[in-house]
Structures are given as structure tokens and as C-alpha cells.
N, C-alpha and C positions, 0 to 999 in steps of 0.2 A: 450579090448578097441575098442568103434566104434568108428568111424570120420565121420561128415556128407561130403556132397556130393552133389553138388547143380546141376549137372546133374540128378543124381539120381532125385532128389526130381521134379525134374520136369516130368522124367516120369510118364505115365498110364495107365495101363493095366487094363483089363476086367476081372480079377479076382474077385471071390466073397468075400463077407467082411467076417470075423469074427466075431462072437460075440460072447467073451470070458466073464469069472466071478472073478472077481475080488477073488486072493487068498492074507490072510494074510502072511507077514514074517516079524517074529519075529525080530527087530531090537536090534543090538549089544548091550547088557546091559551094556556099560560104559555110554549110552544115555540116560536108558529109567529112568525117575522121574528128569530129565534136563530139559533145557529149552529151547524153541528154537523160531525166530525171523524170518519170514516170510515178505519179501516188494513185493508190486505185481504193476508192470507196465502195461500201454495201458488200451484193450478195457476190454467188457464184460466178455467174453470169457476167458481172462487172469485172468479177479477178480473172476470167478467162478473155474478157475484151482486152483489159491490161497487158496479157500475152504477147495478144494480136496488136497491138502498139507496138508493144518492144520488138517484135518480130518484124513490123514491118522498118521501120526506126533501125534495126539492125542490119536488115538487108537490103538497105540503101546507104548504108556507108556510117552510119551514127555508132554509138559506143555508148554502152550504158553504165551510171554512176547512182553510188546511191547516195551521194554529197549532192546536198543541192545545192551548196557552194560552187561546186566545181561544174555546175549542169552551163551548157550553153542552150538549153532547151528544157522546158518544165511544161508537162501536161499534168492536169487532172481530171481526172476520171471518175465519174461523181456519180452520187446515189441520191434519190427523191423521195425516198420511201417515208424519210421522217425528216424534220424539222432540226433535227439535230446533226442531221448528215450537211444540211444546207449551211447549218454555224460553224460545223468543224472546217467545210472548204473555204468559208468567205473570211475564216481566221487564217487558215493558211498562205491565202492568198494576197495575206496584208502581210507575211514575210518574205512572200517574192517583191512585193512588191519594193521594202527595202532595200531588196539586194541590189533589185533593176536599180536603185537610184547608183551605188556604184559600179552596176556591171548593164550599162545601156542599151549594150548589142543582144543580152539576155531573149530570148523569144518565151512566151511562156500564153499555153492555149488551157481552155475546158473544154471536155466532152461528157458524154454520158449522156444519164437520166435528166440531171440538172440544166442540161444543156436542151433540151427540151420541150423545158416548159417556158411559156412566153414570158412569164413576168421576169424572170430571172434574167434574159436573156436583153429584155428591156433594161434591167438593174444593172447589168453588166455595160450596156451599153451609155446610160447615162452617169454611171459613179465609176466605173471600173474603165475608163480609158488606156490603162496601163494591159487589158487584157489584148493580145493581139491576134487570136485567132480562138474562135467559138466553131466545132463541128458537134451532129448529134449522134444517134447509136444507129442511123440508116445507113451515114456514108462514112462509117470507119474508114473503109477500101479505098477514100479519094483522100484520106488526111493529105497524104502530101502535094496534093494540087489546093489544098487547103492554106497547106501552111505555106509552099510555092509564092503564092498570090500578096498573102501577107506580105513577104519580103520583096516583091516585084515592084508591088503597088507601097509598099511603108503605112497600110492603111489595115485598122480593125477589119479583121473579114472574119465574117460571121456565116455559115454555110449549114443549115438544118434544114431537112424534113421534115414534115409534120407526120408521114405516114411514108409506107413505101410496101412495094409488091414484090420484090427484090430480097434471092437469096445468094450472097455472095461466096463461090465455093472457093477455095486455096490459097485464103489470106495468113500470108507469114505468121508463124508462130512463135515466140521464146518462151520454152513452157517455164516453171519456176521451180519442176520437180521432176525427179527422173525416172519416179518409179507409181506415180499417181497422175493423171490426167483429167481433164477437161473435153468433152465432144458435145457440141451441141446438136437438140436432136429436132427443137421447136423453138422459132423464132416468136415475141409476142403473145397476146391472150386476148382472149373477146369476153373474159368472163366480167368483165366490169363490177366487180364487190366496190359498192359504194364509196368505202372509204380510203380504195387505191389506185393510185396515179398510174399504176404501170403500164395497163392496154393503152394509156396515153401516150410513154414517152417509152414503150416498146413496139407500137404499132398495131397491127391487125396478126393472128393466127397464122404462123406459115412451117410448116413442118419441109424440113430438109429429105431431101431423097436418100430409103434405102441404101442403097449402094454405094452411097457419097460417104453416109454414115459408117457400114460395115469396112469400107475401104481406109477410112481412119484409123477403125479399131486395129485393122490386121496389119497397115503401118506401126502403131502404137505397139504392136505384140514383137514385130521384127525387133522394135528398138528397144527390148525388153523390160516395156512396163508390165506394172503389175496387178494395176487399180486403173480400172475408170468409169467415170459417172458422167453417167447421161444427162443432160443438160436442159432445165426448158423451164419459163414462169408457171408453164401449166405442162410438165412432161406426160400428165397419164393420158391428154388430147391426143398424142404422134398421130398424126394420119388420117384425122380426120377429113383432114381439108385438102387431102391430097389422093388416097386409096381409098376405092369403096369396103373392101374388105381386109385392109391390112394395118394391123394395132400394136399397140405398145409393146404387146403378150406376144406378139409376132415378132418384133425387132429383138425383144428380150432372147428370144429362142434362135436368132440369125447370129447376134452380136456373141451367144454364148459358143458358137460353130467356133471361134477365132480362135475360141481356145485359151483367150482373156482370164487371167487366173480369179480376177473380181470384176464384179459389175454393181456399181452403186447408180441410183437416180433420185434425183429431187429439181421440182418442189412436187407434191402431188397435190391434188384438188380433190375431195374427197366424190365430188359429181360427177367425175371421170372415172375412178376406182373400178374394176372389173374383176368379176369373179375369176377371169381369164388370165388375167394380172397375177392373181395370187396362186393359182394355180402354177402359174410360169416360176412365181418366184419361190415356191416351196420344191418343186420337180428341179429346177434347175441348181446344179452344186456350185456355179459361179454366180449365181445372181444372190448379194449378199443376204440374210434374214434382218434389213434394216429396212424402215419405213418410216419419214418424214411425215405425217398429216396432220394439217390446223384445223383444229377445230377451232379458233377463234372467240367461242364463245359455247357457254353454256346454256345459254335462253335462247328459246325459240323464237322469242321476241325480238330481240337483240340481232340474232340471227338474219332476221329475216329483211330488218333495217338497215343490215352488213348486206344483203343481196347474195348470200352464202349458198340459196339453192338446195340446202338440205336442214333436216329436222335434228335435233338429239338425238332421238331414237335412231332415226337413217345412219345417222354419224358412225351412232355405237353397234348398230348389226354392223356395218363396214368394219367396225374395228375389233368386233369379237370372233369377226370369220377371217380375219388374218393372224389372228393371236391364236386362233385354234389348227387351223392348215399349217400356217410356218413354222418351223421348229427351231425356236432358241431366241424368234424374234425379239427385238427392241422396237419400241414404236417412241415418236417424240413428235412433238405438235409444237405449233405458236399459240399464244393467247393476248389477246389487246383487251386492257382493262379500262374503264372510264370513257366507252361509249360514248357520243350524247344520248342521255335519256335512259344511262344506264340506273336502275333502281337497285339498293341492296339485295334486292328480292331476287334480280338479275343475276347480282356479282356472286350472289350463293349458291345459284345456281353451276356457274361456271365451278366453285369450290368442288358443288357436286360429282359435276363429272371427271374432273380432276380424281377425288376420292374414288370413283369407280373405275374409270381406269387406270389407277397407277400409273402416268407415263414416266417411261425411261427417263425424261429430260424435257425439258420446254423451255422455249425460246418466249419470254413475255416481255409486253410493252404496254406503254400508258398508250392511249390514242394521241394521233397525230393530222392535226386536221389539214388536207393539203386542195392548194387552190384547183378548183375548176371542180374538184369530186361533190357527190350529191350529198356526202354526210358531212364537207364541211361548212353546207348550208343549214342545219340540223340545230337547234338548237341546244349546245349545251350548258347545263344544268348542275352539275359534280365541280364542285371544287377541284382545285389540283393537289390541295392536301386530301381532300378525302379520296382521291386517284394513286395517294402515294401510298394513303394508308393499303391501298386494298392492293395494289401493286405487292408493296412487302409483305400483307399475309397470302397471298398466292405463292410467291416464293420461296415461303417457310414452309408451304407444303408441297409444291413441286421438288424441293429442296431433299425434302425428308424421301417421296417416293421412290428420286433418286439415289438416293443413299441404299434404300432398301434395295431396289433392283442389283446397285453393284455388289452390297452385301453378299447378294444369292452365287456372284461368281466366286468367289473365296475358296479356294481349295480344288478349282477346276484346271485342267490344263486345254487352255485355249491358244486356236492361232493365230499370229497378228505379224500384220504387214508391221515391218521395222523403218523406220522413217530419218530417221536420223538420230543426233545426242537430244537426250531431254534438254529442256530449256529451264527448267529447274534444277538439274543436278546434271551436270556434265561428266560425272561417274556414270552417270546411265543412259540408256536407249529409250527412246517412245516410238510406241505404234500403236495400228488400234484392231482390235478384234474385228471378226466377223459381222458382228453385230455392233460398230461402231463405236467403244468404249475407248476411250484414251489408258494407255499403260506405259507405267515408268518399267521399263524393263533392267536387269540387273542381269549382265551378261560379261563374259572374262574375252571374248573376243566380239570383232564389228561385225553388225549382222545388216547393218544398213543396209536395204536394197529388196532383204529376203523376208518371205514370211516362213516364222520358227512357231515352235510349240512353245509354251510360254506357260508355268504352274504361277495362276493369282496367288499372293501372299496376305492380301492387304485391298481396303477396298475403303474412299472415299468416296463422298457427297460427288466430285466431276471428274474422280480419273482411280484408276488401278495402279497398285503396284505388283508387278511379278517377278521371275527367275526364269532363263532363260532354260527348258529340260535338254 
């Protein structure tokens, strides 16, 4: 049995990475032609581990259900990011737990972000005895000498890292989609912003090998996808930590050789960003004109408290020399509202820059203060009513710039990866532009698969409607 260790995890050393190959183990034959029930929480990153669960779960004999009645196996797959990811798993986890009382032989594990952090793991161990196996996001690749063990021994096994130097290359996949992907390109982040747990319960900085990466991508092209995005908590790092002179702007330029009809990436970090970057990405016709970047705040102050590493002003030359190089870009950011110590003076500020960049879209949140981080030793001061106030008027204007932005595509004919029936209207098609806009497509035959030309008709607050030309 490991325990994590949230000191652990924060250390980092200068040792070199690993990169190990993925070996099979034969999983316990009471499991293998069962079933088993896979939930994956949070970001990218967590829904491509998800994958790599089912993937390996499938190629050891398992069978996947999306009944979790029918599951003889339940993992979840858990996100740390906020406080409310932690409520949704320990609410689900109180309806496994009735199942188990009629179904005994049920096996049912956590992994993840959650899975990493000590208290939890503690919690789990002193209230959640019905849990029977805990793994973290180091050693996906041993789940099943994980889960092995559990049923050898009939005892909670609990199996985490705190950290690891370890990149594991050809761990089974079941992707979820046939025509967009997942390739991760950086494991981890060292950038430690105060108020995120992730350099925690993702480890240290370790960027994957060139060639391991490019060799996905040209798998990925045989099997005719048609989208895929580069993967990483801090992707504009790739390479630091591995090439003395080989960058993100480099892979962008390798990965586009494959001949990959798209290439998207997030998350970015606006301290990594490189002229070189955006050069790559306006020069290049498959690397999409879409750009993720948090500004998280509009005060400097604030900012600075975040451990963000850059100013307003830095922020906004970074973002006015991508809006002027890339042609047709959309830019979208995060914002976290309710600081500790954030003052109105602060949250106006963020309004501010909001109002000066227009962005496409933003992803905002109240703060979330998570154990062991420096800010959530901070004292806060803001109500959580006065957090929701400012929450919904930031939204009423991120709300409206989005609006505007799709407004401006009305009457154009853009092209868009088709993805499947809308989920709205199952008369129609959705896909999404180039520049990342969701569209209800209105089309007389199935275009699923393909990117078509698509005349906008219509244009809301979070999605398009068009005609297929």
C-alpha cells in the first residue's frame, strides 16, 4: 500500500524522465468477459485518461456498459480542481455504494486528481470502506496489478504516488470518437499558481518524446481522423525539460508534416506563449486560428497573489499580437471571481479587460479554495453572495461579447468538422468551425466524419446555426 503525500508531491528534482513501454497484465479471471462502468470527471486530460482505462479494461478481457447496474466493475475518475467536482464523486459514490449492498461481488475503484490528494484519500480510508481499490494519475499503466491485488488479498488497496519521473509510452486506448482525438504532448506543470492543486496531483514537468508524439499523430491520420489536439496542463512548455532547442512552434511545424487535416492545443499559459508560437500558428493551414488563454484576473494585484507571472499589460500585448498575426482567430480564457482579498476595485478591473478584449467565450468560476495550495491559506474576506453577485455580472458580459463575436459570422460560409446528430435537434448535424464555434448544421444527407462548407444562417449567445453548401 502507497499513501500520497502532498509534501512529496510538491517536490522537484532534476532527475531524468523515464520513458518506459507499456507491459500487459493479465487481469484476474473472475473479471475478464464482465463488465465494467467507467465515469470520468474535469478536464481534457482526465477524459483522455478515461480512454486509457477503457482501453486497457478492454484489452484484458472486460466489456464496457454504460449501465452501472449492469457494471461488475465501476471506476471514477476524478477531478481536484474545485470543491464541487469533490461533491459530485462522493454523491455518486453513495449510489454505488447501494448497489454493492445488492450486488457484493461489485468491485468499484477511484483514480485521478482526487485520488491524490492526502486527505481524501485518508477520507476514503476511514468512511468509505466500501471503496476497494484507490490508484493515482502516476500509475494508470499498473491499474490492473492494482485491482489484481484487491481481489487476491479481499483488502482496500490503495496504490499512489506522490510524484513520478515516469513517462509511460503505448498504454491501450478506447478513444470515444472517431474523427477527433486526444495525444498528450506534456505530462505535469511546475508553474505552481497559488490557488492550483494540479503541479500537485499531476506531478513535476515531463514532456513526451518528439517522435513518440509525431508517431501517434501519423497512426491517428492512417485511421482517418480528422482533429487532434495536443494535450498538456501547461502545453506552450513542450520541451523545455527535455530539448535544448526544440519548442512547441517546432512540434506544431512536425505534427503539421502528417498531413493531420486539424491541429488544436490547450491549455496555454500565457508565460510560455512565443512569438514563435504564433507565427507557427498563423503560417500553418492545419493548425487551427483557436487560442485557449486565462487571464484569470484583471488586477495586477490579484494577479500577482494568483502567482500568475505576468502583468495586464504583458497579458494584453500577448493577446493583441495574436489577434493581429492569426487570421479569423477566436481567443477564450478562464476567469476565477472572489479571490481572497479580492476588492471591487479588483473585480472591475477584470470587467475591464474583459470589455477590452472582447473574448470569444470564457470559462468563469467563483474561487475554490483547495487544501495544501498557498491561497487557501489567505484570508478570505468577500461573501459568497457578493462572489455570486460578481460571478453573474461578468457573465452578462462575457455573455453579450459572445454573442457579438458569433453575430459577426452570419452570412459567412465556414468549414466545420461534422461530428455527429445535434443533441438538440436530431433533424441536424453539429460540428465546429475552424475557429471553434459549435454549429447546428442543417444538411439533406450524413456528413458525419467530414469537414463540409457550411453558410452561418443564425447566430447565438454559445453556438451557430448553418446550411450545409
Amino acid at each position: 500500500m502507497n499513501l500520497p503525500n502532498m509534501l512529496e508531491a510538491k517536490k522537484r528534482d532534476n532527475l531524468e524522465v523515464n520513458n518506459i513501454d507499456y507491459k500487459s497484465t493479465l487481469l484476474d479471471k473472475s473479471l475478464v468477459g464482465k463488465k465494467y462502468f467507467v465515469r470520468t470527471y474535469g478536464c481534457q486530460m482526465n477524459e483522455h485518461d478515461g480512454e486509457r482505462i477503457k482501453g486497457v479494461l478492454s484489452s484484458e478481457g472486460m466489456i464496457e456498459t454504460d449501465s452501472l447496474e449492469e457494471a461488475d466493475l465501476v471506476i471514477l475518475n476524478t477531478c481536484a480542481i474545485r470543491e464541487n467536482a469533490h461533491d459530485k464523486v462522493f454523491g455518486f459514490m453513495g449510489l454505488i455504494k447501494k448497489l454493492k449492498e445488492s450486488k457484493p461481488d461489485l468491485l468499484m475503484g477511484i483514480c485521478g486528481c482526487m485520488a491524490q490528494e492526502e486527505s481524501v484519500v485518508n477520507e476514503i480510508m476511514s468512511k468509505y470502506k466500501y471503496v476497494d481499490f484507490v490508484f493515482g494519475t502516476h500509475n494508470l499503466d499498473d491499474m490492473i496489478n492494482v485491482i489484481n491485488t484487491r481481489i487476491k488479498t479481499n483488502k482496500q488497496n490503495i496504490e499512489v504516488y506522490s510524484n513520478s519521473n515516469n513517462v509511460c509510452e503505448g498504454i491501450p486506448e478506447k478513444r470515444e470518437s472517431k474523427y477527433t482525438a486526444w495525444v498528450d504532448i506534456i505530462l505535469g506543470c511546475d508553474k505552481f499558481c497559488t490557488y492550483c492543486i494540479v503541479p500537485y496531483t499531476r506531478g513535476k514537468q515531463r514532456s513526451r518524446r518528439k517522435e513518440d508524439i509525431i508517431s501517434d499523430v501519423e497512426k491517428l491520420v492512417k485511421d482517418g481522423y480528422k482533429e487532434v489536439t495536443l494535450l498538456g496542463q501547461n502545453v506552450n512548455a513542450y520541451g523545455k525539460d527535455l530539448y535544448p532547442d526544440y519548442t512547441l512552434a517546432d512540434l506544431f511545424r512536425d505534427v503539421s508534416k502528417t498531413g493531420i487535416p486539424r491541429i488544436r492545443f490547450v491549455t496555454s499559459h500565457p508565460w510560455d506563449f512565443t512569438d514563435e508560437m504564433i507565427d507557427a500558428i498563423s503560417e500553418l493551414p492545419n493548425v487551427m486560428p483557436y487560442v485557449h488563454l486565462p487571464i484569470q484576473s484583471g488586477s495586477d494585484r490579484i494577479l500577482k497573489l494568483m502567482g500568475r507571472r505576468y502583468t495586464k499589460e504583458e497579458y494584453l500585448t500577448l493577446y493583441n499580437k495574436i489577434r493581429e498575426k492569426v487570421k479569423g482567430v477566436s481567443i477564450t480564457t478562464d476567469i476565477i471571481v472572489g479571490f481572497p482579498g479580492e476588492t471591487r476595485e479588483d473585480f472591475s478591473e477584470t470587467l475591464d479587460i474583459v470589455n477590452t478584449c472582447k473574448f470569444d467565450g470564457a470559462f468563469t468560476f467563483i474561487f475554490s479554495p483547495r487544501e495544501n495550495t498557498p491561497a487557501a491559506l489567505l484570508e478570505d474576506n468577500v461573501s459568497l453572495e457578493e462572489k455570486n453577485e460578481r460571478l453573474h455580472e461578468l457573465n452578462e458580459l462575457v455573455n453579450k461579447y459572445s454573442n457579438e463575436s458569433n453575430q459577426r459570422e452570419v452570412g459567412k460560409v465556414v468549414k466545420c468538422l461534422v461530428l455527429g446528430k445535434s443533441e438538440k435537434d436530431e433533424s441536424k448535424y453539429m460540428g465546429y468551425t475552424e475557429n471553434n464555434k459549435l454549429v447546428n448544421i442543417v444538411s439533406d444527407i450524413d456528413v458525419t466524419g467530414e469537414i463540409v462548407d457550411v453558410k452561418i444562417d443564425e447566430a447565438k449567445s454559445f453556438s451557430l446555426n448553418g446550411t450545409r453548401v
